[in-house]
Phi, psi and omega in degrees: 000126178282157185272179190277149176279109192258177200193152183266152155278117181301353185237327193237351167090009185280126184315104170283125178274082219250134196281156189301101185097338177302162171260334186206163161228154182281117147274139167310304203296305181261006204022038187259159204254123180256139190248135143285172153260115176352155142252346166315323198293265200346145169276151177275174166323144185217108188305156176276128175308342199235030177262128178319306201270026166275115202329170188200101190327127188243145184276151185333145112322303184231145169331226154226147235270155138288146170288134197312140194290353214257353190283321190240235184225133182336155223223140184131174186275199198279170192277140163259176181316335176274338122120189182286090163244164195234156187231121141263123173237125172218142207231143164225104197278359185045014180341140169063023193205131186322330203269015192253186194262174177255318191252009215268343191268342144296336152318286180321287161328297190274006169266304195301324137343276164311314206267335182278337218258296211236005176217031167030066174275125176308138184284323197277030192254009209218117194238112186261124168270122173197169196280350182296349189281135153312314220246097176337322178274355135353305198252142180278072147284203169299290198294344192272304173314333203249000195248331177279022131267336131340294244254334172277338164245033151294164186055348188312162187188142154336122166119328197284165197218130175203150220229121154227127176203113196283116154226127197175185162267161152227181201203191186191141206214161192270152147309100192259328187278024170071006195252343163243124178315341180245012182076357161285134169273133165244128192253141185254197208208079153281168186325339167227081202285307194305319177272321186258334171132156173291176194234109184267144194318329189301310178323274169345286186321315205278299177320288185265310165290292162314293181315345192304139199260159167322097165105015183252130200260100156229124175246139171252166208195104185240112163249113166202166184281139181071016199268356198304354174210035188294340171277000183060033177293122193292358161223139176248139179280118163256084185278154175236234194300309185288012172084357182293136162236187160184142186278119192272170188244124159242051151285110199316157206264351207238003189065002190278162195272115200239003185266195257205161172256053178109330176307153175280080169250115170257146121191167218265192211204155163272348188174162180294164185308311199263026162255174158244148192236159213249157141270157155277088197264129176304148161328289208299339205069020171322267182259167160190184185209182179245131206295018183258318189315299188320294191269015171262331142331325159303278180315346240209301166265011182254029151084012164271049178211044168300302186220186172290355169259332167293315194302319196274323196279348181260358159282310189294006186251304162345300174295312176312308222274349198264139188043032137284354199089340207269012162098325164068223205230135181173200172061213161079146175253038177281174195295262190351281229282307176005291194303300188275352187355095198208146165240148186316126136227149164135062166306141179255141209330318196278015190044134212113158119345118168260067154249204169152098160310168199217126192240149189221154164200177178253006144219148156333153188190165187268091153325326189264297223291323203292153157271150189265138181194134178244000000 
């Protein structure tokens, strides 16, 4: 396999990894687009007839790499009038490492579910990152993770409808530049976090939000720990038990700009910047998932997903309710719980979960009126 190519950012000078055959990349950070040079366009050399040393063609060693998911745009015919939708799902179980998880790779799997079975995502519109993938480019890394969110609003247009949606740990790291109300960077842990780093929310936010264009859909669907702003998006809904909110504003204080470039971004969360969020485990001890993926999985099939406000109270009344007696989460002939058919556990003495999922967007909106649609 040849190895990546590194390469400077033509605009901010940061060392880039350009996958085997691509023509240019993209940075996250400055989004300035770096183009390599063909070396095909050159003719080639043309050895001397009477040279000891004129190369002599061999056949690969190794196969040739699959071509990368990241060079181009989802495959299929042009956006219709109703417009394109596109996925990213990525689940990461840390296999084989103190850190790891149980459900996060069920996760992955019952979302990818959801989106072709009940919101008519095309599968080959749908790009799972898990350690379970075969296909190098695939598995959830650092540099695979930040190039499949490239990848996801590339080419994107008014009308497109587009998921990212994260199972995994996050995390939270201090803040020096003033852009958080609570003094935190909230982070997400690709696979190999310890050695190469977390994926810091500013990033995210640089990635997927700002570039988003005028008439573009994007919703995130984070079960990770710490997530409650993980997109750094300028309004958080604060709801409390009886369902009353009000949108708190977390704009920096320093002016810089966290909204969309005309674009649409929601997204729900598993728990607040200062929580941690659970796993679930089956009766048999089979399987499990992670319990915000569960219930929001839930609200959607037990017909509690009309608008983004049916959707956070029925999941937080859920979460609350496992393991009080109050029946938690389990049973239903729905496709989805059919499928993971499991109940919530590791309840806390005060009964429940201490979590309390979270919805952020980049402007305020009537959470009962807007209707939910992906």
């Amino acid at each position: 396999m040849n190895p990546m190519m590194l390469v400077n950012c033509a605009g901010c000078r940061t060392p880039l990894q350009l996958p085997p055959g691509a023509p240019s990349i993209r940075c996250a950070l400055c989004h300035a687009i770096t183009y390599i040079a063909d070396p095909r366009a050159a003719p080639p050399a043309q050895p001397s007839s009477t040279s000891l040393y004129a190369p002599q063609p061999r056949p690969p060693a190794h196969a040739p790499p699959p071509p990368s998911p990241y060079g181009h745009a989802p495959p299929g015919p042009p956006p219709n009038a109703h417009g394109r939708k596109r996925a990213v799902i990525c689940g990461i179980s840390y296999k084989f490492s103190r850190h790891e998880l149980k459900g996060c790779i069920n996760d992955a799997k019952c979302m990818k579910y959801l989106l072709i079975n009940k919101f008519k995502f095309p599968p080959e519109s749908i790009l799972m990152l898990t350690e379970e993938e075969t296909d190098p480019y695939r598995i959830p890394t650092k540099h695979n993770i930040r190039m499949a969110l490239f990848w996801l609003l590339q080419g994107c247009q008014a009308g497109d409808s587009l998921v990212f949606h994260y199972s995994g740990h996050g995390s939270r790291q201090r803040n020096y530049n003033g852009d958080e109300v609570d003094g935190y960077d909230e982070t997400l842990c690709p696979l190999d976090f310890e050695t190469q780093g977390m994926i810091v929310d500013d990033e995210i936010n640089t990635s997927i939000v700002k570039p988003l264009p005028h008439g573009v859909k994007l919703h995130a669907i984070i079960d990770a720990c710490h997530s409650g702003t993980v997109l750094d998006l300028p309004f958080l809904c604060r709801m409390n038990r009886s369902g009353q909110y009000v949108w708190e504003d977390h704009r920096p204080r320093s002016g810089v700009q966290k909204g969309t470039s005309g674009g649409e971004v929601i997204s729900i969360s598993g728990c607040d910047d200062h929580q941690t969020s659970a796993d679930t485990s089956a009766l048999s001890k089979i399987t499990s998932t992670g319990a915000m993926t569960y219930c929001f999985i839930q609200a959607i099939e037990r017909g509690q997903g009309s608008t983004y406000g049916s959707i956070l109270n029925s999941m937080r009344s859920t979460i609350r309710n496992t393991g009080s007696g109050g029946g938690g989460i389990g049973g239903g002939g729905d496709v989805v719980t059919t499928l993971i058919g499991m109940l919530l556990t590791g309840g806390s003495a005060g009964g429940g979960l201490r979590q309390e999922p979270q919805l952020t967007s980049c402007q305020p909106f009537d959470v009962y009126a807007r209707p939910f649609s992906l």
